[in-house]
N, CA, C and O of each residue as an XYZ file, in Angstrom:
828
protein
N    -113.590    -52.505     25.681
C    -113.813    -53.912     25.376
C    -115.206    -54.363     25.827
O    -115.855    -55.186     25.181
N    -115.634    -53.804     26.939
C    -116.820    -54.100     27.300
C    -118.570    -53.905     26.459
O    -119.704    -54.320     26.700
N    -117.748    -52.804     25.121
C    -118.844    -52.107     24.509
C    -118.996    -53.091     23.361
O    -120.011    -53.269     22.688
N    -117.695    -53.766     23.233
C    -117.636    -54.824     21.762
C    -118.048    -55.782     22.300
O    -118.691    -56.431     21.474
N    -118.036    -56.556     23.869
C    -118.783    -57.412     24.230
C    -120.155    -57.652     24.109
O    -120.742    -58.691     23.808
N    -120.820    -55.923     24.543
C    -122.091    -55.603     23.943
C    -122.681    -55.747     22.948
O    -123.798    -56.089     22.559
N    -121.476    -55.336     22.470
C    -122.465    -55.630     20.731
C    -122.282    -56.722     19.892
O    -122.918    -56.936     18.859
N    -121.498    -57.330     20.309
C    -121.168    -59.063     19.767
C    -122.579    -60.084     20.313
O    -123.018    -61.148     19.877
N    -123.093    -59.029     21.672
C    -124.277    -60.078     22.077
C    -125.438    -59.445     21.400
O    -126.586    -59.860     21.560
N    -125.166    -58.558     20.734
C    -126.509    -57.834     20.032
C    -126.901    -57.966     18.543
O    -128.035    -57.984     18.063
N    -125.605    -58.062     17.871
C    -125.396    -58.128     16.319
C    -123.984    -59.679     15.831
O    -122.949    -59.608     16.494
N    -124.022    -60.283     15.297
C    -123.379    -60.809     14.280
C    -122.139    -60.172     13.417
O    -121.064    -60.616     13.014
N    -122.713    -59.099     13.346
C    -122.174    -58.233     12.340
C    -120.590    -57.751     12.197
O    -120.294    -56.935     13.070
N    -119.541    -58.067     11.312
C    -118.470    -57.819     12.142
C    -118.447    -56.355     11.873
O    -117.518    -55.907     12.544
N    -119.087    -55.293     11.141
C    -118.976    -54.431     10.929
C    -119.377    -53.456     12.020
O    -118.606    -52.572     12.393
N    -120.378    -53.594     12.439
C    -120.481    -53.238     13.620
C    -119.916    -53.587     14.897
O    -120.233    -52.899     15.867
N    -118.950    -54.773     15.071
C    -118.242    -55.006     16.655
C    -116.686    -54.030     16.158
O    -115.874    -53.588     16.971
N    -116.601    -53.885     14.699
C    -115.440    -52.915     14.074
C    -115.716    -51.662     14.832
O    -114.908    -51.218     15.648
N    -116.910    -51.062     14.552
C    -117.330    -49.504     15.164
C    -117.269    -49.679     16.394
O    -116.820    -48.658     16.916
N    -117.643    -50.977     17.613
C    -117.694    -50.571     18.938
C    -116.186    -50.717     19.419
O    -115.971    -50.626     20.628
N    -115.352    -50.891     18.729
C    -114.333    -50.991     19.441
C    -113.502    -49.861     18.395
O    -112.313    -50.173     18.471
N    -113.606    -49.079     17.772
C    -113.195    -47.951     17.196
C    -113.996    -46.704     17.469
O    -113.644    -45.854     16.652
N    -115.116    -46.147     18.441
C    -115.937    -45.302     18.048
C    -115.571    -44.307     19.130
O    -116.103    -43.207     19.278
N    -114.541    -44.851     19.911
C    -114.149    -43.872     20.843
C    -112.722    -43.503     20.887
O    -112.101    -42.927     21.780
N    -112.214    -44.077     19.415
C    -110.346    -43.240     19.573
C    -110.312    -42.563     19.665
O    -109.306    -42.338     20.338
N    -111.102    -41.183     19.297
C    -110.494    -40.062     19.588
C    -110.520    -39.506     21.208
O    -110.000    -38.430     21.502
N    -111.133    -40.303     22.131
C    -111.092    -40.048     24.025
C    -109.569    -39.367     23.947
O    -109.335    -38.166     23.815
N    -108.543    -40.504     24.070
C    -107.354    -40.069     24.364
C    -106.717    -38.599     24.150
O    -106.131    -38.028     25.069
N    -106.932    -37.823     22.400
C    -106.871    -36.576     22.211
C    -107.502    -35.737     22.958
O    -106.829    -34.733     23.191
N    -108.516    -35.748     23.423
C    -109.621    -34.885     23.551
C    -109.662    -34.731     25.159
O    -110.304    -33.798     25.640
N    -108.882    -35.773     26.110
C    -109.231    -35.727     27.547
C    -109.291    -34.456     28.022
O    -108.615    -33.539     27.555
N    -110.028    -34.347     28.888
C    -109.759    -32.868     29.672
C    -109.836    -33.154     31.289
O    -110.325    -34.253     31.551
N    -109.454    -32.387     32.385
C    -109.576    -32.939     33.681
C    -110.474    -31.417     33.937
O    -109.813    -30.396     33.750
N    -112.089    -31.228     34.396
C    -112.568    -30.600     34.566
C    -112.683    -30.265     35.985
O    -113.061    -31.279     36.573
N    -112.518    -29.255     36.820
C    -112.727    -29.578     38.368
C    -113.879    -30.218     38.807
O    -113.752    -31.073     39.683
N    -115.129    -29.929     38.302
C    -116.248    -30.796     39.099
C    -116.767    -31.940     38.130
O    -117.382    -32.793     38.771
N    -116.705    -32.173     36.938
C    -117.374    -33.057     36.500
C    -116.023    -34.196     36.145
O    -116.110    -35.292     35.591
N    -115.020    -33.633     36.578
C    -113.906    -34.696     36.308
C    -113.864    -35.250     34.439
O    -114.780    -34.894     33.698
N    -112.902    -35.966     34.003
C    -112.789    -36.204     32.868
C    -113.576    -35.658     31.888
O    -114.799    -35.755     31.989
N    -113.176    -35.217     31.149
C    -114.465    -34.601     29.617
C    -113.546    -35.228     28.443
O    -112.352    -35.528     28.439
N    -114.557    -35.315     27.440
C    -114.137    -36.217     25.945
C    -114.444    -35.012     25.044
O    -114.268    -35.414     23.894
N    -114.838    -33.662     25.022
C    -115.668    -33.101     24.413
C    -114.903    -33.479     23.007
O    -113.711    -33.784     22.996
N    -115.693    -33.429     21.853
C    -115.207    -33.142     20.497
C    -114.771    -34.882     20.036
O    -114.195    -35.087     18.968
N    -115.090    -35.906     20.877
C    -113.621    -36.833     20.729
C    -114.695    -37.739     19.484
O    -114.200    -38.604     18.762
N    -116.236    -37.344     19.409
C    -116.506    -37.906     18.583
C    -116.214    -37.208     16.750
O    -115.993    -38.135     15.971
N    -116.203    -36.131     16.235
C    -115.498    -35.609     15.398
C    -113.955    -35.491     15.204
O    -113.432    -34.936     14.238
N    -113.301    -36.070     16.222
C    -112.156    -36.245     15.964
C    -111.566    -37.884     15.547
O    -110.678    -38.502     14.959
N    -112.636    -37.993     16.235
C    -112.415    -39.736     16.220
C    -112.832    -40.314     14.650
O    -112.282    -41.164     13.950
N    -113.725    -39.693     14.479
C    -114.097    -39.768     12.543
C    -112.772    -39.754     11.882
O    -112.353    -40.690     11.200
N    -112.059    -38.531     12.137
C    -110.823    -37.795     11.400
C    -110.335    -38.634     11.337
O    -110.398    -39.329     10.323
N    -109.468    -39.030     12.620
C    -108.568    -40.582     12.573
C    -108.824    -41.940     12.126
O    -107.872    -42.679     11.875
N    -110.464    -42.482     11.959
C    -110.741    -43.197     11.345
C    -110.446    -43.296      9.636
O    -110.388    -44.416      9.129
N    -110.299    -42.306      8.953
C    -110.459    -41.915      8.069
C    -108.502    -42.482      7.622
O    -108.323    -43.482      6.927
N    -107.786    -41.987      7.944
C    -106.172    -42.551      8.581
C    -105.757    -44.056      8.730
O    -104.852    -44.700      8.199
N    -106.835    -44.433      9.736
C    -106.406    -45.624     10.364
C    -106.640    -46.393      8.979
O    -105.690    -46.967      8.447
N    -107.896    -46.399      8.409
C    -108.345    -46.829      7.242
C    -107.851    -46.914      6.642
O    -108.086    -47.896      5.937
N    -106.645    -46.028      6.238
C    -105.828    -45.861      5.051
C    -104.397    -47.435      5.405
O    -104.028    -48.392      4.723
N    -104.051    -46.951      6.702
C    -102.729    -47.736      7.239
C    -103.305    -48.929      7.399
O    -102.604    -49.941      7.371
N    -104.721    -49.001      7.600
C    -104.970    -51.215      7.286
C    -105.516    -51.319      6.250
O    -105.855    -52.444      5.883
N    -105.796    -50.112      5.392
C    -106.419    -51.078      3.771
C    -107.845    -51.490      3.877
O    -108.549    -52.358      3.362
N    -107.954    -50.808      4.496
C    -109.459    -51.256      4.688
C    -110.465    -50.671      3.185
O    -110.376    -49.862      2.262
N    -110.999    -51.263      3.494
C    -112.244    -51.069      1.861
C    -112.744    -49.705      2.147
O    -112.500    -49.326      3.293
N    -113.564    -48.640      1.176
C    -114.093    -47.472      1.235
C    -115.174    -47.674      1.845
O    -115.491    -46.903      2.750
N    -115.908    -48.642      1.533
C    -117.367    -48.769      2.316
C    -117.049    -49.015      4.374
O    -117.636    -48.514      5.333
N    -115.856    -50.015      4.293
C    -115.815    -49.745      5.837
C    -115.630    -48.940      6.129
O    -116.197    -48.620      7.173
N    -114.816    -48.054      5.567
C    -114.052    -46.383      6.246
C    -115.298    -45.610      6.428
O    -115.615    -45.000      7.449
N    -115.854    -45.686      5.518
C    -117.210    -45.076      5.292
C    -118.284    -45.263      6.589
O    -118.874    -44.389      7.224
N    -118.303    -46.282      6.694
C    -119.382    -46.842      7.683
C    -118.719    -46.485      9.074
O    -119.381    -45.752      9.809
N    -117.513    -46.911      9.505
C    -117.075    -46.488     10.630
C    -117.173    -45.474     10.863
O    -117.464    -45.082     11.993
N    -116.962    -44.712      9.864
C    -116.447    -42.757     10.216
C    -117.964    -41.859     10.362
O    -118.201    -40.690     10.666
N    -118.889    -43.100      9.960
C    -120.496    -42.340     10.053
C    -120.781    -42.711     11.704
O    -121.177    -41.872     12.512
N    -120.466    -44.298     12.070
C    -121.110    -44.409     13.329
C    -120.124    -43.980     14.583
O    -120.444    -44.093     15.766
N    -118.992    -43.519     14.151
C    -118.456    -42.826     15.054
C    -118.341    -41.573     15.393
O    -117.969    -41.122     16.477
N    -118.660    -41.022     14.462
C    -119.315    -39.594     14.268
C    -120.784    -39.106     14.571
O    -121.221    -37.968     14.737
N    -121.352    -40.233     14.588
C    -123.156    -39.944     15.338
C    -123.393    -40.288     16.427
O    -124.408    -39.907     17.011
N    -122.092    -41.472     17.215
C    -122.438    -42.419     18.149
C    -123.200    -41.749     19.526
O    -124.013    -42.368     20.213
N    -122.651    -40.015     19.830
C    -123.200    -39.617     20.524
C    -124.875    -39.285     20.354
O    -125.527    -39.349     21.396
N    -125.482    -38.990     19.298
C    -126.511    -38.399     19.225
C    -127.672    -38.901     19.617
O    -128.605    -38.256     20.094
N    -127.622    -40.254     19.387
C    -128.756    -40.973     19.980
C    -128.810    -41.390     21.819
O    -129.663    -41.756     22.628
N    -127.536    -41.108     21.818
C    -127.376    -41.007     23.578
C    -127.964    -39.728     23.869
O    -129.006    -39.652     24.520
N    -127.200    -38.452     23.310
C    -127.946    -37.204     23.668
C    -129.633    -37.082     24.232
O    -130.296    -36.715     25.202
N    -129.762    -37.666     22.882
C    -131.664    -38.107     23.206
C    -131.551    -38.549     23.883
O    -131.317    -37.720     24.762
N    -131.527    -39.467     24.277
C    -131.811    -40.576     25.246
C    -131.945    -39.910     27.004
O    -132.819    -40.099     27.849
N    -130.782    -39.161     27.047
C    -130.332    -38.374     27.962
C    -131.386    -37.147     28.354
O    -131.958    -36.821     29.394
N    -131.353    -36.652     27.044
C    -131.957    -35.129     27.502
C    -133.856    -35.368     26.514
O    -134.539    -34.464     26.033
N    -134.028    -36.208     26.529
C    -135.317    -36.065     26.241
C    -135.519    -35.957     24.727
O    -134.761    -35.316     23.999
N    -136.879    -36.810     24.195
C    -136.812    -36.870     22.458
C    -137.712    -36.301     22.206
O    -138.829    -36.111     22.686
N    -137.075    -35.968     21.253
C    -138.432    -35.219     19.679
C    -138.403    -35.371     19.164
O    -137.321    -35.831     18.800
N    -139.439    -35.283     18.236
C    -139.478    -35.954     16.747
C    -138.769    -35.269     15.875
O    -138.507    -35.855     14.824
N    -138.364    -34.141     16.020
C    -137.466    -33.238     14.741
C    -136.513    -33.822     15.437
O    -136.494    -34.940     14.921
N    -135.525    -33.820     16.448
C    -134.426    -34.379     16.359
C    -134.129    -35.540     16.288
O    -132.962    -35.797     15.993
N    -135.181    -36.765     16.559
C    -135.061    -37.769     16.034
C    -135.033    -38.256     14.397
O    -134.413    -39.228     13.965
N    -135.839    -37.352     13.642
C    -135.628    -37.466     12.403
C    -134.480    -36.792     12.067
O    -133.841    -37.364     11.183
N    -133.871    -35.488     12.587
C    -132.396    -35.515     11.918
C    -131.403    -36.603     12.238
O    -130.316    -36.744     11.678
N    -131.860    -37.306     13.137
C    -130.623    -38.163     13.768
C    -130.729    -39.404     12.516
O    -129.758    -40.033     12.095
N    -131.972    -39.551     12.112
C    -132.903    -40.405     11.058
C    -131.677    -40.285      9.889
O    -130.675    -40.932      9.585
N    -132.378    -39.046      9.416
C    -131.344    -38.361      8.253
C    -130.101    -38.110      8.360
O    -129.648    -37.615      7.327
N    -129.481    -38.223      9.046
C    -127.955    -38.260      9.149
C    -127.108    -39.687      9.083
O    -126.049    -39.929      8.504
N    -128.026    -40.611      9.948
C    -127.815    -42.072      9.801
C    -127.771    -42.592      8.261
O    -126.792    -43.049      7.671
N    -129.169    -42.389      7.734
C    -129.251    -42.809      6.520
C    -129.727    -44.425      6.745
O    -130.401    -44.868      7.675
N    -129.155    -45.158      5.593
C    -129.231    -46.584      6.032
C    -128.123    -47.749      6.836
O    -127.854    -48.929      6.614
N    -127.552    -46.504      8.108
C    -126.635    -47.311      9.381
C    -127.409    -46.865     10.369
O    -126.950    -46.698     11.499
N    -128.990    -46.560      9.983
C    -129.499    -45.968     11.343
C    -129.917    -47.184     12.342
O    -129.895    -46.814     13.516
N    -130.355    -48.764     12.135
C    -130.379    -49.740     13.032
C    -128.920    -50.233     13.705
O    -128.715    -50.842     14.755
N    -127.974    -49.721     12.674
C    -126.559    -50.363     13.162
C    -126.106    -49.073     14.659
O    -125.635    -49.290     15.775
N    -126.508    -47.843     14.004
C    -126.340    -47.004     15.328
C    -127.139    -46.966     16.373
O    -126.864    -46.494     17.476
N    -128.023    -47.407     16.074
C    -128.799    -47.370     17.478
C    -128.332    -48.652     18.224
O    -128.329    -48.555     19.451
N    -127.951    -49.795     17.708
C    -127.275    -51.060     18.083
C    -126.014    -50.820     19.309
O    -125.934    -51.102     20.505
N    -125.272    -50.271     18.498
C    -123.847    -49.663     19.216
C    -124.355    -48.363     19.977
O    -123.470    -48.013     20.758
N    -125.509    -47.481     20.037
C    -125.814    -46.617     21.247
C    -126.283    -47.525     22.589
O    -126.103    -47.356     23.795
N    -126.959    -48.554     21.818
C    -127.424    -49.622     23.254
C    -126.122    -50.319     23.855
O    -125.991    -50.393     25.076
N    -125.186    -50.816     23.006
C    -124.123    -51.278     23.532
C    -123.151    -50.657     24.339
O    -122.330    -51.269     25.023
N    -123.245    -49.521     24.258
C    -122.179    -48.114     24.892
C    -122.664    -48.012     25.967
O    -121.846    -47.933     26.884
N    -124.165    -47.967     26.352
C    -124.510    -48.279     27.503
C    -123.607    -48.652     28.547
O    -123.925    -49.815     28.794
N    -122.511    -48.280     29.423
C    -121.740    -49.136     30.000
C    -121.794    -48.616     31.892
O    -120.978    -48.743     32.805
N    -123.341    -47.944     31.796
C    -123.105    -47.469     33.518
C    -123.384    -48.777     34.529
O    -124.009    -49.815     34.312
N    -122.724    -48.345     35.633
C    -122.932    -49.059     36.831
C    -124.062    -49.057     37.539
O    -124.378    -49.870     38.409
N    -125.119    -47.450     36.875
C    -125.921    -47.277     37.875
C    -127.351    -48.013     36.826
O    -127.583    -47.931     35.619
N    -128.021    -48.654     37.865
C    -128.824    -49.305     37.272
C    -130.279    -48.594     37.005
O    -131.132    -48.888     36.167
N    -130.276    -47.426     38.128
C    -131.367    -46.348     37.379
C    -130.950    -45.726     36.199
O    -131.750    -45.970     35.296
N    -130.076    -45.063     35.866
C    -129.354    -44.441     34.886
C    -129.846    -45.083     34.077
O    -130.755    -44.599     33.403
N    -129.297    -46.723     33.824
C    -129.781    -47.492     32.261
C    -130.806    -47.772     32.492
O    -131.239    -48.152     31.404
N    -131.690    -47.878     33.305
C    -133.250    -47.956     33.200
C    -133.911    -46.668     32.284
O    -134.435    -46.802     31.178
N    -133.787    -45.684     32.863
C    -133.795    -44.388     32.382
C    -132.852    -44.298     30.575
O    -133.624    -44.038     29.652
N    -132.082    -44.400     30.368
C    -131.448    -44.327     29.244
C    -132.449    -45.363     28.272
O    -132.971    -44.868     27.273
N    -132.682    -46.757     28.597
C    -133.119    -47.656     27.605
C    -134.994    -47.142     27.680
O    -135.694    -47.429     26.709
N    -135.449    -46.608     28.557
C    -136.593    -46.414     28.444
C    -136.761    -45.190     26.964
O    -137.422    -45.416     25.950
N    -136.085    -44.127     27.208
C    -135.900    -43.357     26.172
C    -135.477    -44.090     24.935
O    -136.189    -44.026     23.933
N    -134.704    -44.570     24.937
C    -134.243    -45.312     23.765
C    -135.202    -46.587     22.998
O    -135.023    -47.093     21.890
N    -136.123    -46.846     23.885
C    -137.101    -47.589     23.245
C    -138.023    -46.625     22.820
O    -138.535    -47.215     21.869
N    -138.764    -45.170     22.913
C    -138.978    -44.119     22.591
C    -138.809    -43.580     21.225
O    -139.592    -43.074     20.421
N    -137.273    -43.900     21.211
C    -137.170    -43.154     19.723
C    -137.030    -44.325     18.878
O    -137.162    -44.109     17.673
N    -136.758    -45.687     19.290
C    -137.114    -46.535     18.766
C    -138.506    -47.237     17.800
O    -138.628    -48.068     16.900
N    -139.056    -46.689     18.292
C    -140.427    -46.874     18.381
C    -141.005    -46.000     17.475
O    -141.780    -46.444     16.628
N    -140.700    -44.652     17.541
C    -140.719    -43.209     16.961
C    -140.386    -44.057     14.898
O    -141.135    -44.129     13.924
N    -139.147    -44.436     15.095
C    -138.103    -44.909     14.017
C    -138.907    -46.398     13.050
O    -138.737    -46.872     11.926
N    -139.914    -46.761     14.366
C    -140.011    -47.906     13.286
C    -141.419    -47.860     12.353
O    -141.895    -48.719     11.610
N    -141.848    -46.621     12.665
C    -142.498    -46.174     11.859
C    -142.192    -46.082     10.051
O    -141.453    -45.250      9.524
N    -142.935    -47.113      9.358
C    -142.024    -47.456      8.042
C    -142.137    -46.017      7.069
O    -141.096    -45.570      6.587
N    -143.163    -45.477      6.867
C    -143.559    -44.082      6.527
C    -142.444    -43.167      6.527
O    -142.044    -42.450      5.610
N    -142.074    -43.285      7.523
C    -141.015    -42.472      8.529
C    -139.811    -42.748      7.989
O    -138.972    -42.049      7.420
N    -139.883    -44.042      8.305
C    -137.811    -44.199      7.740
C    -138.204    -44.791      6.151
O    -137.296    -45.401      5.587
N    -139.327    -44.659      5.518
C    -138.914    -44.217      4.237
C    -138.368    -42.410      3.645
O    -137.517    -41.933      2.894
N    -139.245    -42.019      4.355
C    -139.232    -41.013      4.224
C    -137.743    -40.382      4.803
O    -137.346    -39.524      4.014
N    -137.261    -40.480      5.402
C    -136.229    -40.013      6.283
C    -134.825    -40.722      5.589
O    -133.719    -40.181      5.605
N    -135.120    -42.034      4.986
C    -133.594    -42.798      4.752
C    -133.316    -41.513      3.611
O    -132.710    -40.527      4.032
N    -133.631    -41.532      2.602
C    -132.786    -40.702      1.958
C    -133.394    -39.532      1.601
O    -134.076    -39.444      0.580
N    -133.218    -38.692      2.300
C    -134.318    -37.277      2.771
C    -133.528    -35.854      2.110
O    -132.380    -35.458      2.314
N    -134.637    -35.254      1.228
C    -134.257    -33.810      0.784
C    -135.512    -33.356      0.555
O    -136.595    -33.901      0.768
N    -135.156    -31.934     -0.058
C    -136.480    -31.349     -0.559
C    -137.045    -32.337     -1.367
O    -136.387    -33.285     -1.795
N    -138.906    -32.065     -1.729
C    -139.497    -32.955     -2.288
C    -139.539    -32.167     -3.361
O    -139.888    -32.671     -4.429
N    -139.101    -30.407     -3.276
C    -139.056    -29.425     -4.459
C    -137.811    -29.571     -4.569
O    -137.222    -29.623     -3.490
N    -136.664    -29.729     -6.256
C    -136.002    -29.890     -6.347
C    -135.124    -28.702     -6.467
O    -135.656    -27.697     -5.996
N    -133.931    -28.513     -6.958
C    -133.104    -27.301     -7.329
C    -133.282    -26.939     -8.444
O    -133.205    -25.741     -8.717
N    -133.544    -27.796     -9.303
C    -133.779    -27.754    -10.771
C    -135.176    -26.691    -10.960
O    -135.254    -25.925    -11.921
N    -136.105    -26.768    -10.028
C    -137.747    -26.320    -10.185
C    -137.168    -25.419     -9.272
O    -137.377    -24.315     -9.775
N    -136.523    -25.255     -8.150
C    -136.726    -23.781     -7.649
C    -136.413    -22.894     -8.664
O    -137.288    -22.076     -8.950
N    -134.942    -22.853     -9.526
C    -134.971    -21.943     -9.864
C    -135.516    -21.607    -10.988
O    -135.390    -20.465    -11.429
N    -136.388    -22.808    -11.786
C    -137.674    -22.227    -12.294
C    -138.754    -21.105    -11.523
O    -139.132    -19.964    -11.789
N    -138.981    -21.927    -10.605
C    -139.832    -20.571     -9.852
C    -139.899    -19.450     -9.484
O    -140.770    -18.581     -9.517
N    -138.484    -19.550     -8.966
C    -137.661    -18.163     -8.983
C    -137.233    -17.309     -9.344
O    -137.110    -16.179     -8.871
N    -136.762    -18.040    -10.830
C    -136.158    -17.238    -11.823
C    -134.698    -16.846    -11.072
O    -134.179    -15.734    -10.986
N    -134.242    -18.069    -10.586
C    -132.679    -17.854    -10.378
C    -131.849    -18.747    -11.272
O    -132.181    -19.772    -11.866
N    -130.664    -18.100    -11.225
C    -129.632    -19.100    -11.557
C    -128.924    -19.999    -10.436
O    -129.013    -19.860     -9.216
N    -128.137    -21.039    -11.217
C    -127.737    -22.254    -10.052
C    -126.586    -20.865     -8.661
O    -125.968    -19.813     -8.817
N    -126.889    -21.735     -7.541
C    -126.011    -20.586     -6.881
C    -126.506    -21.007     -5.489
O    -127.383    -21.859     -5.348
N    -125.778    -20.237     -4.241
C    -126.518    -20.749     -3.253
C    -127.240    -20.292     -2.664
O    -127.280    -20.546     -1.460
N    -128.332    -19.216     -3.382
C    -129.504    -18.857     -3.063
C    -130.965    -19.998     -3.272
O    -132.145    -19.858     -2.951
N    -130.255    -21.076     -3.924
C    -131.641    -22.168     -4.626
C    -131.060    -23.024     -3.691
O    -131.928    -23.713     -3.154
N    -129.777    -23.285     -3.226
C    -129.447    -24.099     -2.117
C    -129.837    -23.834     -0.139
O    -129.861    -24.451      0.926
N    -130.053    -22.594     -0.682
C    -131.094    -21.819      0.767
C    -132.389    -22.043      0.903
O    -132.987    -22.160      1.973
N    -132.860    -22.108     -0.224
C    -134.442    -22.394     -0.395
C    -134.149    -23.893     -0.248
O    -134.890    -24.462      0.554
N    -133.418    -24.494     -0.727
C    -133.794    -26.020     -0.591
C    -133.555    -26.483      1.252
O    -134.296    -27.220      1.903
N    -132.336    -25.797      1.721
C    -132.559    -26.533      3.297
C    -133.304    -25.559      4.101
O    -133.259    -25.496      5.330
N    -134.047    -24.745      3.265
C    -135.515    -24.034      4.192
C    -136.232    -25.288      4.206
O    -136.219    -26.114      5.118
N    -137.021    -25.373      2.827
C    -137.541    -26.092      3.137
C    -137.074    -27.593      4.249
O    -137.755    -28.077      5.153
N    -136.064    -27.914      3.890
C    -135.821    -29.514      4.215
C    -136.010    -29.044      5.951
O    -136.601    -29.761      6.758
N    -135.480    -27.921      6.246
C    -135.603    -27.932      8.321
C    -136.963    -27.577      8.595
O    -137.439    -27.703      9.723
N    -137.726    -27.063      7.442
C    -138.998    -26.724      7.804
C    -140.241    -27.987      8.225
O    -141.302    -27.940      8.847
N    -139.294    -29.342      7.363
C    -139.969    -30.837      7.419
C    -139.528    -31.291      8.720
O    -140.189    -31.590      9.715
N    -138.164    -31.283      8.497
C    -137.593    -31.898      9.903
C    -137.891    -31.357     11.050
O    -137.618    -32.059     12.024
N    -138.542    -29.948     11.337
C    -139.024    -29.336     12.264
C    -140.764    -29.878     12.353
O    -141.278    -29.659     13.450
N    -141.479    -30.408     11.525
C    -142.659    -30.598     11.921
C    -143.405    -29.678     11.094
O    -144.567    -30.049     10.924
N    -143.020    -28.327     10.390
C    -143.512    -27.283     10.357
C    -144.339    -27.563      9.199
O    -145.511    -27.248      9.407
N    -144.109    -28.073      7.992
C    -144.761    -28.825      7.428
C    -144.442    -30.437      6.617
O    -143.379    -31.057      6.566
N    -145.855    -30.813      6.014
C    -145.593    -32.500      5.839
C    -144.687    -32.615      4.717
O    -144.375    -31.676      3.986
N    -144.212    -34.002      4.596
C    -142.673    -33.811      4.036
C    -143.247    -34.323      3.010
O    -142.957    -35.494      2.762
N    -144.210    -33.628      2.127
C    -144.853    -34.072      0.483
C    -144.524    -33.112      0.271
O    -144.127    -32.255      1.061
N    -144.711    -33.031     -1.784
C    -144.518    -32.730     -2.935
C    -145.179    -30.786     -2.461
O    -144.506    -29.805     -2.144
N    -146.560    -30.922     -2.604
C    -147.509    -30.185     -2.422
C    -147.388    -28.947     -1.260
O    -147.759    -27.792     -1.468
N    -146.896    -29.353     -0.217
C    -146.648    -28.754      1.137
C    -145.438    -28.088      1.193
O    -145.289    -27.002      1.754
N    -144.321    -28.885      0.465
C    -142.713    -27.841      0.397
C    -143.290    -27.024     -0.770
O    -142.805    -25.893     -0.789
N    -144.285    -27.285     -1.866
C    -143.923    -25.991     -2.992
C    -144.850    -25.004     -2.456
O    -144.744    -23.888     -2.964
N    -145.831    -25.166     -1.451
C    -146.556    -24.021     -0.703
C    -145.341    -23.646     -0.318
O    -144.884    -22.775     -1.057
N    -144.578    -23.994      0.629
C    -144.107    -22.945      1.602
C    -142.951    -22.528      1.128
O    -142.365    -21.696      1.821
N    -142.329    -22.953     -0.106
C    -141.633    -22.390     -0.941
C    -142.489    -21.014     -1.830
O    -141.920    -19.967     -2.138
N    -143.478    -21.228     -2.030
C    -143.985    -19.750     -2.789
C    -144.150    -19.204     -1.325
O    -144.949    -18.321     -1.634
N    -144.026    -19.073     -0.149
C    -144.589    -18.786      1.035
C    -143.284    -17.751      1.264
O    -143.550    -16.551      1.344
N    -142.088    -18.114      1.355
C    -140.903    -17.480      2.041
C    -140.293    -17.173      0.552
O    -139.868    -16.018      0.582
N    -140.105    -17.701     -0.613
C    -139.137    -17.036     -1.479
C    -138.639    -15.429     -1.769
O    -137.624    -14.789     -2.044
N    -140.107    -15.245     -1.502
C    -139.499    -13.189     -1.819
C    -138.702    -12.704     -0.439
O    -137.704    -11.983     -0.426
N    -139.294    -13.198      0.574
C    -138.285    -12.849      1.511
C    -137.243    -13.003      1.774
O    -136.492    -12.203      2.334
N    -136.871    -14.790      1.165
C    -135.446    -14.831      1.526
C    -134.668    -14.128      0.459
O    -133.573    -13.592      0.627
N    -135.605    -14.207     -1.073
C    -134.728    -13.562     -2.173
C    -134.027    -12.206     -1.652
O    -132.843    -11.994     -1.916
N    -135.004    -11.053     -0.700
C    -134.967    -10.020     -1.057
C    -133.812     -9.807      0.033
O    -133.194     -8.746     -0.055
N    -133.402    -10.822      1.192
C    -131.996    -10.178      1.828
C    -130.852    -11.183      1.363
O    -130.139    -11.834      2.127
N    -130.829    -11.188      0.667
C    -129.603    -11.222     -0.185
C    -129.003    -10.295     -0.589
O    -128.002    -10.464     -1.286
């Protein structure tokens, strides 16, 4: 209750005070009693999707809410992760690309989850989190990132290739796409069809 308090002081939105007070059902399944770190949730955010998906069904809820819930309860950890263990720009842009366009609503409800006692801890947590914030509001960026794939399509690989549809043109396509999200190269037209003529014979040839 304390996390929907959070986010009622952060957003308007009822869609989002929906996710802070749904984004952690699956805790209860998932408890574990660990000897030294005491309580663990592991998994409770992929499970907690599952059941959203259910609950949705038994209140009638619209496809777009089911939808939206089952995304920010399913990512809710990731932007904590960062936050926690330190950011980068490749994993901030997958976190980018996975969000899509609920990526301000998740970072909303990661600030609201916030719920420690220790006041270094959330010093430390929101400092990072203004980090990738910051990283994010780069417009370039979350154009580029809201709805993110190869800039070489499937259709032209296997022109190039001389393949048929299959998931050898679907290998080349998330080469390239982790090769962007890694930094490795820029996420234009020009730069994925280099490094697509760059790796194709190799990946063709272990198949």
């Amino acid at each position: 209750m304390q996390v929907v308090d959070n986010a009622a002081k952060l957003s308007n939105k009822m869609e989002l005070r929906f996710a802070a007070l749904v984004h952690d059902i699956g805790k209860p399944r998932t408890r574990r009693i660990h000897k030294t770190k005491g309580y663990t949730f592991h998994g409770h955010d992929d499970l907690g999707s599952r059941m959203i998906k259910d609950l949705a069904k038994r209140l009638k809820l619209s496809n777009q809410l089911r939808d939206y819930l089952t995304k920010l309860t399913l990512l809710h950890l990731r932007p904590i992760a960062l936050a926690k263990e330190g950011v980068t720009d490749s994993a901030v842009r997958r976190v980018m690309v996975a969000a899509g366009e609920e990526i301000d609503d998740l970072m909303t409800l990661c600030r609201a989850d916030i719920t420690s006692k220790n006041p270094n801890r959330v010093k430390r947590y929101m400092g990072n989190f203004e980090r990738v914030e910051k990283f994010m509001q780069d417009v370039v960026e979350r154009d580029n990132m809201r709805a993110f794939q190869s800039p070489v399509r499937g259709d032209e690989i296997m022109k190039i290739c001389e393949l048929k549809e299959g998931k050898m043109v679907g290998s080349l396509k998330t080469a390239i796409e982790e090769a962007i999200l890694e930094g490795e190269i820029e996420n234009t037209y020009d730069a994925a069809l280099a490094y697509l003529m760059q790796i194709k014979d190799e990946l063709i040839a272990k198949r």
